[in-house]
Each structure stands twice: as C-alpha cells, then as structure tokens.
Biotite code that builds the C-alpha atoms (Angstrom):
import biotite.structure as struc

atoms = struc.array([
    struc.Atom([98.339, 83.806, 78.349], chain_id="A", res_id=1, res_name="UNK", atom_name="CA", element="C"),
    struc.Atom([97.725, 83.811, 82.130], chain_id="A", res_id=2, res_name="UNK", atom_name="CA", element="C"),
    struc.Atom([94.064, 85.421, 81.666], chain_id="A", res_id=3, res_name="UNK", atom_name="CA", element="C"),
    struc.Atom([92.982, 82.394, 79.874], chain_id="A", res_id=4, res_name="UNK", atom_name="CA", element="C"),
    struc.Atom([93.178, 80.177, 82.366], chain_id="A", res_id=5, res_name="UNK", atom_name="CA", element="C"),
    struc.Atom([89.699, 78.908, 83.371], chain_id="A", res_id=6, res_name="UNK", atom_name="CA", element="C"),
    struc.Atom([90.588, 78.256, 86.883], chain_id="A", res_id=7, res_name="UNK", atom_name="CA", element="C"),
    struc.Atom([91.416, 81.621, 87.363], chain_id="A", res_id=8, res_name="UNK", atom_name="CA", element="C"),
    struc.Atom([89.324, 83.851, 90.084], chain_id="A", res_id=9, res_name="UNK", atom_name="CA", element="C"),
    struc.Atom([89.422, 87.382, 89.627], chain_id="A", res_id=10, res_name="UNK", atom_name="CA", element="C"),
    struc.Atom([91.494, 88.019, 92.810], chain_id="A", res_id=11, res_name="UNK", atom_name="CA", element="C"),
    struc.Atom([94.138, 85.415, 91.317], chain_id="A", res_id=12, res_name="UNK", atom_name="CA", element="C"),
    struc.Atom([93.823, 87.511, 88.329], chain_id="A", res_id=13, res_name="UNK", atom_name="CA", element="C"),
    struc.Atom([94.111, 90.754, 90.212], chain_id="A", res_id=14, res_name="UNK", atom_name="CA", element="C"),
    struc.Atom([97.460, 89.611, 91.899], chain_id="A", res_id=15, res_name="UNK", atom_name="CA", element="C"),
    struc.Atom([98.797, 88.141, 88.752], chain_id="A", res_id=16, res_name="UNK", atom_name="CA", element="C"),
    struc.Atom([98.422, 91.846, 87.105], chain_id="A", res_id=17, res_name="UNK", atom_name="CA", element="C"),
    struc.Atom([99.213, 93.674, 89.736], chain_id="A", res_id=18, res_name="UNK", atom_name="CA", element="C"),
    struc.Atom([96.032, 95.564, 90.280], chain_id="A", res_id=19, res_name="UNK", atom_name="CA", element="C"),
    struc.Atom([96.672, 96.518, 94.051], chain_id="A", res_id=20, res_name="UNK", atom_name="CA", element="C"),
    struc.Atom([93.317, 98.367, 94.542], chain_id="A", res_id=21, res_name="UNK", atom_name="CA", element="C"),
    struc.Atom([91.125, 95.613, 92.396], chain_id="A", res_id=22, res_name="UNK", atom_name="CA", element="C"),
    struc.Atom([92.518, 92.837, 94.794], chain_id="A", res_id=23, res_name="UNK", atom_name="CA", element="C"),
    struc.Atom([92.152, 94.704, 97.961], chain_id="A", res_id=24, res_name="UNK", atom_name="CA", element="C"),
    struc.Atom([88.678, 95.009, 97.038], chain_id="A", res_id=25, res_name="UNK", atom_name="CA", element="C"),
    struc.Atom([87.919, 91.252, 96.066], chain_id="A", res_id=26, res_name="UNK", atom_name="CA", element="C"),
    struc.Atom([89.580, 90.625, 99.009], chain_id="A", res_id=27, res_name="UNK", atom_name="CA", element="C"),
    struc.Atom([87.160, 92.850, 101.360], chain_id="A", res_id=28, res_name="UNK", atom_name="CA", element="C"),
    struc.Atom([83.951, 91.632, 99.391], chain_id="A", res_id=29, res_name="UNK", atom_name="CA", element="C"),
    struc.Atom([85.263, 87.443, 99.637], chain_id="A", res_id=30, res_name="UNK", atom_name="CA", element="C"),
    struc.Atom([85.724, 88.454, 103.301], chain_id="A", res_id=31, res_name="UNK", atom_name="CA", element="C"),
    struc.Atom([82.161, 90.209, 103.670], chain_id="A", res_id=32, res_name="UNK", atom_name="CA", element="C"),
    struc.Atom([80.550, 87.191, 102.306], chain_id="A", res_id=33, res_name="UNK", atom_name="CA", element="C"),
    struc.Atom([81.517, 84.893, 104.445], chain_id="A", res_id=34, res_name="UNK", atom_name="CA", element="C"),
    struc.Atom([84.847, 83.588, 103.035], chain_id="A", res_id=35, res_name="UNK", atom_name="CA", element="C"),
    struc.Atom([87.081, 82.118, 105.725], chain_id="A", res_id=36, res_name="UNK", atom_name="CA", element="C"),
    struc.Atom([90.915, 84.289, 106.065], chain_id="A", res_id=37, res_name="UNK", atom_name="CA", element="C"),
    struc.Atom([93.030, 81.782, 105.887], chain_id="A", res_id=38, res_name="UNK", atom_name="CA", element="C"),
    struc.Atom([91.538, 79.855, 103.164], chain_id="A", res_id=39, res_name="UNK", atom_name="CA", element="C"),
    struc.Atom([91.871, 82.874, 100.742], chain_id="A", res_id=40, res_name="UNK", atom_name="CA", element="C"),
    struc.Atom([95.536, 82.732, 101.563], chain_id="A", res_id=41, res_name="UNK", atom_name="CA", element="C"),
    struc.Atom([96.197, 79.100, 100.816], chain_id="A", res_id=42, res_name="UNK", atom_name="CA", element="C"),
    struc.Atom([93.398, 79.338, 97.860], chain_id="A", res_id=43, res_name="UNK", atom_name="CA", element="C"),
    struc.Atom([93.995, 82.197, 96.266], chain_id="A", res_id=44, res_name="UNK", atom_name="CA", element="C"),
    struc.Atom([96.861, 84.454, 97.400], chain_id="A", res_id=45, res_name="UNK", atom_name="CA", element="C"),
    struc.Atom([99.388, 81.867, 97.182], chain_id="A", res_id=46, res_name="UNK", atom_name="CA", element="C"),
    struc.Atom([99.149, 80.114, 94.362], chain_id="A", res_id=47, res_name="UNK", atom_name="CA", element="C"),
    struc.Atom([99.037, 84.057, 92.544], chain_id="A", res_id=48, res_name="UNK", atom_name="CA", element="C"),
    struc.Atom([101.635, 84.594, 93.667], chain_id="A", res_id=49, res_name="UNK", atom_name="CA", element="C"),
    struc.Atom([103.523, 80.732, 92.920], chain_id="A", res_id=50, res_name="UNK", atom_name="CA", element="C"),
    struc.Atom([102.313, 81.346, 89.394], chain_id="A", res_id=51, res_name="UNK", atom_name="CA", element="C"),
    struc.Atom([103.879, 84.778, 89.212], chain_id="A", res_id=52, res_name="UNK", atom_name="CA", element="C"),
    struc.Atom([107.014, 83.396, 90.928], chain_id="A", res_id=53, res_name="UNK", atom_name="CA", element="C"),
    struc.Atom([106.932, 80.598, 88.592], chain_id="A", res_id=54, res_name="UNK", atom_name="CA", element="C"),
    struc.Atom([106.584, 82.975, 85.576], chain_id="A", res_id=55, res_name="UNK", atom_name="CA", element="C"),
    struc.Atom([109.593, 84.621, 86.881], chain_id="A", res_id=56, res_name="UNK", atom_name="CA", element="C"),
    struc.Atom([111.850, 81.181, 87.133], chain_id="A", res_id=57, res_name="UNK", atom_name="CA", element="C"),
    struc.Atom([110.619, 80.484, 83.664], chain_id="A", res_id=58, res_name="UNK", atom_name="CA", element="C"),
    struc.Atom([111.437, 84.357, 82.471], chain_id="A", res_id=59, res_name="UNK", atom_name="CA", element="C"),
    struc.Atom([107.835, 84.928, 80.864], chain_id="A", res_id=60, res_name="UNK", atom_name="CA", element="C"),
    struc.Atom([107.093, 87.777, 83.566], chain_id="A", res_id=61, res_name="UNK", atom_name="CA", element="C"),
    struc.Atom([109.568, 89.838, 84.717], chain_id="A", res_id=62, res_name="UNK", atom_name="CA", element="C"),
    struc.Atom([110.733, 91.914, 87.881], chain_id="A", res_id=63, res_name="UNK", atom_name="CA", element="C"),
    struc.Atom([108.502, 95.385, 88.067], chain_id="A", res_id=64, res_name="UNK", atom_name="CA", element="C"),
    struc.Atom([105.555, 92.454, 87.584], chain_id="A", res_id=65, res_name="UNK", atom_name="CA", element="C"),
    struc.Atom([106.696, 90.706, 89.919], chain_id="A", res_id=66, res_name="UNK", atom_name="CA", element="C"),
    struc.Atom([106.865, 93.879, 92.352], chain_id="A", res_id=67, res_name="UNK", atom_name="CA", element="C"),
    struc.Atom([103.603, 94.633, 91.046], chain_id="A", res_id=68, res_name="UNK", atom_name="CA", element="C"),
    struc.Atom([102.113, 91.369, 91.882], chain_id="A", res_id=69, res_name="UNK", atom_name="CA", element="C"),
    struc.Atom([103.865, 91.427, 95.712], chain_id="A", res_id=70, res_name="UNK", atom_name="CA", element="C"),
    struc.Atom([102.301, 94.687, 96.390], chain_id="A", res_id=71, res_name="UNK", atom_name="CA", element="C"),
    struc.Atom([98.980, 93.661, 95.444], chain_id="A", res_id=72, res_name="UNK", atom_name="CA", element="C"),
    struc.Atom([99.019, 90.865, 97.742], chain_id="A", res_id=73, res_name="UNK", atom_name="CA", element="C"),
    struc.Atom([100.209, 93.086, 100.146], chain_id="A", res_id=74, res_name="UNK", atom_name="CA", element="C"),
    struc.Atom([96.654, 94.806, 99.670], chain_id="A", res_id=75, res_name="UNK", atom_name="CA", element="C"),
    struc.Atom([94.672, 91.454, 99.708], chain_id="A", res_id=76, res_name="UNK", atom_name="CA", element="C"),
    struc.Atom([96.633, 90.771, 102.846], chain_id="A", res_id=77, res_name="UNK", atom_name="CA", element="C"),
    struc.Atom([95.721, 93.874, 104.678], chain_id="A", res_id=78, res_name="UNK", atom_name="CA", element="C"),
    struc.Atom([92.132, 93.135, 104.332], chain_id="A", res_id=79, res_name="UNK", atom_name="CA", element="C"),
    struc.Atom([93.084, 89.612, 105.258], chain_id="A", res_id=80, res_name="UNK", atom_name="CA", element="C"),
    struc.Atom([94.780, 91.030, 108.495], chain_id="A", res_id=81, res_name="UNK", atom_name="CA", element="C"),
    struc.Atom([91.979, 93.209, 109.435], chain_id="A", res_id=82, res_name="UNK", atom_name="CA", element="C"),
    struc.Atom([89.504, 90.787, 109.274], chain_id="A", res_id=83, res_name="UNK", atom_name="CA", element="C"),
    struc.Atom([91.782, 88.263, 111.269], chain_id="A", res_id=84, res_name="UNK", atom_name="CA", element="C"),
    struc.Atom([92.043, 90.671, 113.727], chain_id="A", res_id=85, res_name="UNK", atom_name="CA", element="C"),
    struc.Atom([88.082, 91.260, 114.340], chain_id="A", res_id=86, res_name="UNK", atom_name="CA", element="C"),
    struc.Atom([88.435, 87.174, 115.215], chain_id="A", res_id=87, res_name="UNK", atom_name="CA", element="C"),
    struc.Atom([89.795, 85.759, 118.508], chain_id="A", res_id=88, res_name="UNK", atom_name="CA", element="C"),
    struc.Atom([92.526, 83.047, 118.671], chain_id="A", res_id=89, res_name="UNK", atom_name="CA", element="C"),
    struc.Atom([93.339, 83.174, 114.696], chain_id="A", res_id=90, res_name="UNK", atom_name="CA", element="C"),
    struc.Atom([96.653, 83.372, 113.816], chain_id="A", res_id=91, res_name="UNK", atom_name="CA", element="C"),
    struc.Atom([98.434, 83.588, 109.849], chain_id="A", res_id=92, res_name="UNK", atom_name="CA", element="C"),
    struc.Atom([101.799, 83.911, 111.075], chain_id="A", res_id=93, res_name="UNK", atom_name="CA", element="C"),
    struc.Atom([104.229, 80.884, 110.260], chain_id="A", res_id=94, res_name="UNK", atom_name="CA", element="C"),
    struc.Atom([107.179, 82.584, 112.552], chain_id="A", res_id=95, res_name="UNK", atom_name="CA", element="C"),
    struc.Atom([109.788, 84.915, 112.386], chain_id="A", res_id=96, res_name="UNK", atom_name="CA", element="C"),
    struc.Atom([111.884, 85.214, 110.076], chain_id="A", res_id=97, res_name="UNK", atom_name="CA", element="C"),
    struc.Atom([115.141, 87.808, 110.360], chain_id="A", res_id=98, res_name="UNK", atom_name="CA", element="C"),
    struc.Atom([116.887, 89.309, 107.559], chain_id="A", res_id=99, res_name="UNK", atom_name="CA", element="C"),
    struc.Atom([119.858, 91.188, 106.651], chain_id="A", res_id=100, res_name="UNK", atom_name="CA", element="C"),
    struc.Atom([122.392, 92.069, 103.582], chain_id="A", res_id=101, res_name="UNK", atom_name="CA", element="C"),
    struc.Atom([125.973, 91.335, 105.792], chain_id="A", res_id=102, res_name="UNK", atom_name="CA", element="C"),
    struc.Atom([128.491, 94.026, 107.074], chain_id="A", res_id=103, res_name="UNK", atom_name="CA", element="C"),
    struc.Atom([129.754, 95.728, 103.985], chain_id="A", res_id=104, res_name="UNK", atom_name="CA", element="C"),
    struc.Atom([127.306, 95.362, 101.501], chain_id="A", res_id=105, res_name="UNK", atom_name="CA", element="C"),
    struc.Atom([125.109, 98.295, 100.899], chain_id="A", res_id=106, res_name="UNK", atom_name="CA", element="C"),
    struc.Atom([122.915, 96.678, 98.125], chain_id="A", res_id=107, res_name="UNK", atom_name="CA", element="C"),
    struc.Atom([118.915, 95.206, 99.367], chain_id="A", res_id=108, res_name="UNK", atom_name="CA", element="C"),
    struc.Atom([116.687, 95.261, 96.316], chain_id="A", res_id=109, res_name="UNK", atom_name="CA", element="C"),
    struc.Atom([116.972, 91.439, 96.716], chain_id="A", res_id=110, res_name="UNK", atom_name="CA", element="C"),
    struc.Atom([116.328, 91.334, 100.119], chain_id="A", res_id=111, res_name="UNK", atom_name="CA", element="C"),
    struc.Atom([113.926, 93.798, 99.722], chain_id="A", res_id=112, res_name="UNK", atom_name="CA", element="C"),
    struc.Atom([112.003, 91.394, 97.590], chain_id="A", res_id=113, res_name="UNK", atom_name="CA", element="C"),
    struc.Atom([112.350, 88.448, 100.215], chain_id="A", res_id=114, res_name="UNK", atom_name="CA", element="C"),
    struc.Atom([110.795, 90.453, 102.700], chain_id="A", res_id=115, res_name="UNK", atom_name="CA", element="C"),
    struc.Atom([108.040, 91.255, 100.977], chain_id="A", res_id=116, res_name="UNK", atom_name="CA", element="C"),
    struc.Atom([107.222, 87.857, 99.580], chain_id="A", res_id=117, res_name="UNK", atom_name="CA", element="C"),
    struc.Atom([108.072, 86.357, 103.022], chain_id="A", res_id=118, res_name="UNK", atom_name="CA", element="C"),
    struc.Atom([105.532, 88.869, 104.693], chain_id="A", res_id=119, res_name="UNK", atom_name="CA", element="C"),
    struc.Atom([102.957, 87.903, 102.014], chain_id="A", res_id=120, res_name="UNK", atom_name="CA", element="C"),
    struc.Atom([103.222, 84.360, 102.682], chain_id="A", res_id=121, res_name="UNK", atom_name="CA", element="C"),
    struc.Atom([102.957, 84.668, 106.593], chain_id="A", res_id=122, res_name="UNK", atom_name="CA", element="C"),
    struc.Atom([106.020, 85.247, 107.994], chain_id="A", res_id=123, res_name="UNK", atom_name="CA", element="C"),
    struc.Atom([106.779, 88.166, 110.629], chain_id="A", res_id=124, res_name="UNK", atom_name="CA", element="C"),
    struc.Atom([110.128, 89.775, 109.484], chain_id="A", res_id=125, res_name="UNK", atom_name="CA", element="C"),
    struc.Atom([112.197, 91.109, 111.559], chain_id="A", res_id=126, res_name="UNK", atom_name="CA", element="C"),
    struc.Atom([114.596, 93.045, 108.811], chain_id="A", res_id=127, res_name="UNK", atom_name="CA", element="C"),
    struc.Atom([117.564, 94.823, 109.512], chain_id="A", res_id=128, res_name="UNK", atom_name="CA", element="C"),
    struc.Atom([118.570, 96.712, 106.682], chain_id="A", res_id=129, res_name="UNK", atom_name="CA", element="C"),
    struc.Atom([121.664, 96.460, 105.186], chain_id="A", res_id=130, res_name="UNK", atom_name="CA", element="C"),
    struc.Atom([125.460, 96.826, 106.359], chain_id="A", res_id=131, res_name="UNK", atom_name="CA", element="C"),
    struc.Atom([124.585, 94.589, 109.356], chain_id="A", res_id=132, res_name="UNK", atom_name="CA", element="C"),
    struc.Atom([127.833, 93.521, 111.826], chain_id="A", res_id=133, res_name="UNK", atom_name="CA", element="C"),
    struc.Atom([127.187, 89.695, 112.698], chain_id="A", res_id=134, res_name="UNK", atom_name="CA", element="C"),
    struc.Atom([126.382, 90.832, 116.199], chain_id="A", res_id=135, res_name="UNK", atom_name="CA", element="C"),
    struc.Atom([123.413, 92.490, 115.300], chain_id="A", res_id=136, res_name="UNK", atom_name="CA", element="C"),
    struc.Atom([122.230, 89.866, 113.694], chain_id="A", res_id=137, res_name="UNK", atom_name="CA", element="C"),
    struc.Atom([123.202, 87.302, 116.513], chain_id="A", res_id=138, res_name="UNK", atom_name="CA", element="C"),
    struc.Atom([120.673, 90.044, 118.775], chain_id="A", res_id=139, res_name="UNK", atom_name="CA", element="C"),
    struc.Atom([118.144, 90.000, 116.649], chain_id="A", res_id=140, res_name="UNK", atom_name="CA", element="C"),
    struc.Atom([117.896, 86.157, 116.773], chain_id="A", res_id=141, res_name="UNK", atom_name="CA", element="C"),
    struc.Atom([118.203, 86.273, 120.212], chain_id="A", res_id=142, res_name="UNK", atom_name="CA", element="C"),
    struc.Atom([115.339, 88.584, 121.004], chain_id="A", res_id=143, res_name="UNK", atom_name="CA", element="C"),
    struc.Atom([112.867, 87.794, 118.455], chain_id="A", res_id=144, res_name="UNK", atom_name="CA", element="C"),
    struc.Atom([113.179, 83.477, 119.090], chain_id="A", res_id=145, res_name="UNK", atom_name="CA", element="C"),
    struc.Atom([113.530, 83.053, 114.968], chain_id="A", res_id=146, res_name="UNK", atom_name="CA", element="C"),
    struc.Atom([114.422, 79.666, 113.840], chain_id="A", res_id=147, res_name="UNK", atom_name="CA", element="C"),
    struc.Atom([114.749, 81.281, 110.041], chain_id="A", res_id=148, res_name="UNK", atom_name="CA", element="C"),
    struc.Atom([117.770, 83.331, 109.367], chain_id="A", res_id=149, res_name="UNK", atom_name="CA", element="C"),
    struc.Atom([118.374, 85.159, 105.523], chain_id="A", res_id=150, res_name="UNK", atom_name="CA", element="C"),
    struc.Atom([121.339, 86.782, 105.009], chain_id="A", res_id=151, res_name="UNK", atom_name="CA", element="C"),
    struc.Atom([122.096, 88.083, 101.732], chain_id="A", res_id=152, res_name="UNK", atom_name="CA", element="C"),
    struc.Atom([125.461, 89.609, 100.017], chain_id="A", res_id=153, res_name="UNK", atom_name="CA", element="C"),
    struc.Atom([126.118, 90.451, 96.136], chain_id="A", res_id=154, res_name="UNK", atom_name="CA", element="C"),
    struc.Atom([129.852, 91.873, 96.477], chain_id="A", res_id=155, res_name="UNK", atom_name="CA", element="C"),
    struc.Atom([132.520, 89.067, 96.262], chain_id="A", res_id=156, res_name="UNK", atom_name="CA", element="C"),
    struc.Atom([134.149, 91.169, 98.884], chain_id="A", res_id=157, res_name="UNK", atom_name="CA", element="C"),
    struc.Atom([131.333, 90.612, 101.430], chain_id="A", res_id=158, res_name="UNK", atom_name="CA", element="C"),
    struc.Atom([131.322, 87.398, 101.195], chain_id="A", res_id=159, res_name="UNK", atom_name="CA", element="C"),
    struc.Atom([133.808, 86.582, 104.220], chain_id="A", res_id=160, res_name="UNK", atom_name="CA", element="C"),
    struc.Atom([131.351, 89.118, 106.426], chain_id="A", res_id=161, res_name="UNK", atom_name="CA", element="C"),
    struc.Atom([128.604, 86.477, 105.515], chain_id="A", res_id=162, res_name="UNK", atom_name="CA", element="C"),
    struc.Atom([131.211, 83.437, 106.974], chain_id="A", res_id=163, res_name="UNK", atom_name="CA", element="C"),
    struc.Atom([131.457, 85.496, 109.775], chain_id="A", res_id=164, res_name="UNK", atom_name="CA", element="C"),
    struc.Atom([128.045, 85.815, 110.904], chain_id="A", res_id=165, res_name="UNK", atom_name="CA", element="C"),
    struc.Atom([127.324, 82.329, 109.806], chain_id="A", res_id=166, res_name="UNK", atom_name="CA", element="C"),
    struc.Atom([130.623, 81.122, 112.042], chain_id="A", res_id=167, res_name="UNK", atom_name="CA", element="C"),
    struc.Atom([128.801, 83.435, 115.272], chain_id="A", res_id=168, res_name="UNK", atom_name="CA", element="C"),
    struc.Atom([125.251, 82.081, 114.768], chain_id="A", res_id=169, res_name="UNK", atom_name="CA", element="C"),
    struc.Atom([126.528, 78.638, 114.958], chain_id="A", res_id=170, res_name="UNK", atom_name="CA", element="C"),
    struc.Atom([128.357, 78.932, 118.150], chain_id="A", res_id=171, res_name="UNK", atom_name="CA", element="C"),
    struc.Atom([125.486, 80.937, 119.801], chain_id="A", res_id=172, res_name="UNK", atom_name="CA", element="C"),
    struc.Atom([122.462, 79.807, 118.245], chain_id="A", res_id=173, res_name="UNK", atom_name="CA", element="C"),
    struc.Atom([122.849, 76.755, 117.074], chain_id="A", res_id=174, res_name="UNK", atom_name="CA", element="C"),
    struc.Atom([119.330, 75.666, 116.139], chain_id="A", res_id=175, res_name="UNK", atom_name="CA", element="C"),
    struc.Atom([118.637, 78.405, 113.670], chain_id="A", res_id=176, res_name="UNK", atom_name="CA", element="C"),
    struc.Atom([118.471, 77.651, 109.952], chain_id="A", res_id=177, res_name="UNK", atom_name="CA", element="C"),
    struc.Atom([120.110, 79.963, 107.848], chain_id="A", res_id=178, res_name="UNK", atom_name="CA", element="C"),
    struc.Atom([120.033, 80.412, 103.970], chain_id="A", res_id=179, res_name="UNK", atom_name="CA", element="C"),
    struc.Atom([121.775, 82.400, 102.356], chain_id="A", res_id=180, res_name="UNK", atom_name="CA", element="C"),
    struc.Atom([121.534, 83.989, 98.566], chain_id="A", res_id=181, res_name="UNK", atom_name="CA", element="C"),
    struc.Atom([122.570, 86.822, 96.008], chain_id="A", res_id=182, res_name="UNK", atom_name="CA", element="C"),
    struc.Atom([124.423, 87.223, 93.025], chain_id="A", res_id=183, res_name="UNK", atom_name="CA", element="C"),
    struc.Atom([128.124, 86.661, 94.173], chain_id="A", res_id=184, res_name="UNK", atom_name="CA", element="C"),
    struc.Atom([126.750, 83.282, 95.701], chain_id="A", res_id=185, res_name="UNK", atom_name="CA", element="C"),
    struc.Atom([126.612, 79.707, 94.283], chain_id="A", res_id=186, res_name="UNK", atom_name="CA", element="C"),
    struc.Atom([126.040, 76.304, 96.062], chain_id="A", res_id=187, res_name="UNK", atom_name="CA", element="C"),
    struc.Atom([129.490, 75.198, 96.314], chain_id="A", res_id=188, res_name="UNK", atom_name="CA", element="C"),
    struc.Atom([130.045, 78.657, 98.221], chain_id="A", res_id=189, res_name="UNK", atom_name="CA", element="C"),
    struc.Atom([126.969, 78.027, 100.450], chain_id="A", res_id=190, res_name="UNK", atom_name="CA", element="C"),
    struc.Atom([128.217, 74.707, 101.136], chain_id="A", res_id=191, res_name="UNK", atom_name="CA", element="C"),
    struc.Atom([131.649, 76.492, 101.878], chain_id="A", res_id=192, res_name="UNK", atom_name="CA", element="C"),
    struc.Atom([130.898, 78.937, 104.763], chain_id="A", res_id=193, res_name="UNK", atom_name="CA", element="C"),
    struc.Atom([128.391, 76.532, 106.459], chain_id="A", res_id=194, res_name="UNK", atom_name="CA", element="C"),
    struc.Atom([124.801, 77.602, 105.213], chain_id="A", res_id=195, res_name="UNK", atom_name="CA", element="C"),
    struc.Atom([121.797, 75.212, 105.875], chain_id="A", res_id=196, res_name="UNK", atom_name="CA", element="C"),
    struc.Atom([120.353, 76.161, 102.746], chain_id="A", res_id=197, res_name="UNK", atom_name="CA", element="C"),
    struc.Atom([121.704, 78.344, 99.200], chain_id="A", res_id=198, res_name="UNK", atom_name="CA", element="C"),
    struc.Atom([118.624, 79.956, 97.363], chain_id="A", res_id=199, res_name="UNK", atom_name="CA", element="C"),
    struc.Atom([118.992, 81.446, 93.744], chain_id="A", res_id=200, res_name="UNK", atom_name="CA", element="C"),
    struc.Atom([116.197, 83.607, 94.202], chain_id="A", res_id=201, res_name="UNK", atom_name="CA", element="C"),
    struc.Atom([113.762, 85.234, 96.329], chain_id="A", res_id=202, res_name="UNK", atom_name="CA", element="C"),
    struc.Atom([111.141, 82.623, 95.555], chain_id="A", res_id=203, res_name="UNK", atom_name="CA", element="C"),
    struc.Atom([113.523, 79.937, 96.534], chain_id="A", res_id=204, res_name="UNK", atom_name="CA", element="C"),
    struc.Atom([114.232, 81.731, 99.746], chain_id="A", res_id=205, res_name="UNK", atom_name="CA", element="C"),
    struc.Atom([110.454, 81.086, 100.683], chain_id="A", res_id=206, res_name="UNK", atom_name="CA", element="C"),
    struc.Atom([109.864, 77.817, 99.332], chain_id="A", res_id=207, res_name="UNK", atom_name="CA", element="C"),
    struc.Atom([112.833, 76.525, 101.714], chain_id="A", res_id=208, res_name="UNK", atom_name="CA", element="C"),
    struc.Atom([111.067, 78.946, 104.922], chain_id="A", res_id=209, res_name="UNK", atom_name="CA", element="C"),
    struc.Atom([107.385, 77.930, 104.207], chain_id="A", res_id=210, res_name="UNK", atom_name="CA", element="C"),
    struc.Atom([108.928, 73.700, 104.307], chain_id="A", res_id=211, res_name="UNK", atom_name="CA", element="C"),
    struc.Atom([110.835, 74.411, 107.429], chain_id="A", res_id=212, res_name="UNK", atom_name="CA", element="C"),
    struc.Atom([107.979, 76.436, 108.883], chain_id="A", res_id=213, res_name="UNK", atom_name="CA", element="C"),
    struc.Atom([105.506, 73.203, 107.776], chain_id="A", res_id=214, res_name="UNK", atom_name="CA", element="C"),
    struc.Atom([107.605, 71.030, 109.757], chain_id="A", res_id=215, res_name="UNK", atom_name="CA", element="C"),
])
C-alpha cells in the first residue's frame, strides 16, 4: 500500500523498504544536484521514517522493517553528513542526548532502537550500554551538557535502579529532562519515580526529544 502513494519520492520509498544502498545513492545524487542537506532531512528522511514509525504504532509494518528502514536512513544520513561537512558553519545536530538501560538490566534491543532513530533524526548520543550504576549516568550528563536523558528498564526488578538514578539526577542536575520507557513501565509508574516524560515506544521517545529540542 505504501508504494502507491503519489507523493512518494524514491528516497522516501527507499527508506520505507529498507533499501540501504538505493537510498544512500539518491541521497548522494539529490546532494550532487544541488539539493540543500538539511532540507532532505526535514523533506524526505523524516517523514520516511514518521510513516514507517507510524506503520509500526498502527501494526501494518513490523520490527525487522522497521530496523530495515533505520538503517537505511542511517545510509542517507552518511551522505547527508559528508556533504555537511564539505560546508562551513552547518550544523544537523539538535543536542545530546544520553542513554542507558539502568543498573541490573542486561536487556537494550529497545534502547538500541532509540539510539538509532534518535541519531537519524539529529541527535548526538552519548549511549552507555546497559547495566549502568546511576553515577555513571549522573557523569555522563555532566560531561557531555545533555538536557535529554533516556533511561530504559524491562525487568520489574530494575525498576527501583531506574528511581534511583532518577532520585540522583534530580538533586545534581536538575534541569535535565528525563523519559523513561520499556516493557515493565506504564504512566502511573513514570509518574511514580519522578520521570518528566513515559514513552511506550521508541518513536515516542523521539517525538517527546525532537519537541523539547524545538523549544
């Protein structure tokens, strides 16, 4: 159904299937002719990827398409980087952004999948793994300046770790935003240990960065 969409461009169409190689070479030939970086981002890239991510909320694509899709922005964005590079003074990131699944929990395909969305739409990650003591995380803040903190945990039992860290960052760095997500979570639990923000998925994790970044 997606391919029949009139408005589609064939780099849209090359994210939206996941052809990695076919978008990274739209990409280079948009960029060759003239076409401005950051307006194939916010043109073309984006929504792609939205309509994927939408197509996911909805359950009419899937994950390994929606992996698929990721990684072939990944390879738009590379050209997109390169090219930025060549120009002085230009700039796609929308700020850092630090990540971590909290002290206990050894499980990151989630996280895994924020990252690389949150890369794709701008943001320089800063991720540290999973397993991660509050301190660490409370460092990482410190030394990279991020505003955005995601911490993610999908055993009940982990859950308290995630308080903790949320219970540090607020005493020591009190202006950072942090949401919070995975499958043990719900709102009322969000709400509960004192997260800004409680997203169901990895595309709600970005939505709520890319509004805070827009701010």
């Amino acid at each position: 159904a997606l391919g029949k969409d009139a408005d589609i461009s064939p780099l849209k169409h090359a994210i939206i299937k996941g052809l990695k190689e076919k978008a990274g070479a739209i990409t280079a030939e948009m960029l060759a002719a003239g076409a401005d970086p950051l307006t194939v981002v916010s043109e073309e890239v984006i929504p792609a990827l939205d309509k994927v991510g939408e197509g996911f909320e909805k359950k009419t694509m899937f994950l390994p398409q929606l992996l698929m899709s990721a990684e072939a922005s990944q390879y738009a964005f590379e050209q997109i980087k390169t090219e930025m590079n060549k120009r002085p003074g230009e700039s796609v990131s929308r700020g850092k952004f630090v990540i971590a699944t909290v002290k206990g929990d050894i499980h990151d395909i989630g996280k895994n999948i924020v990252k690389l969305l949150l890369e794709n739409y701008g943001f320089d990650v800063e991720d540290l793994g999973r397993d991660v003591p509050p301190e660490t995380v409370l460092e990482a803040v410190k030394s990279t300046g991020a505003k955005l903190v995601g911490l993610s945990a999908l055993m009940t039992t982990t859950v308290p770790a995630m308080e903790e860290t949320i219970k540090l960052l607020r005493k020591e760095a009190p202006d950072v935003r942090i949401v919070v997500g995975g499958a043990v979570l719900t709102q009322e639990y969000a709400d509960k240990i004192g997260a800004d923000h409680y997203a169901k998925d990895a595309m709600a994790t970005v939505r709520y960065a890319c509004e805070m970044a827009d701010r």
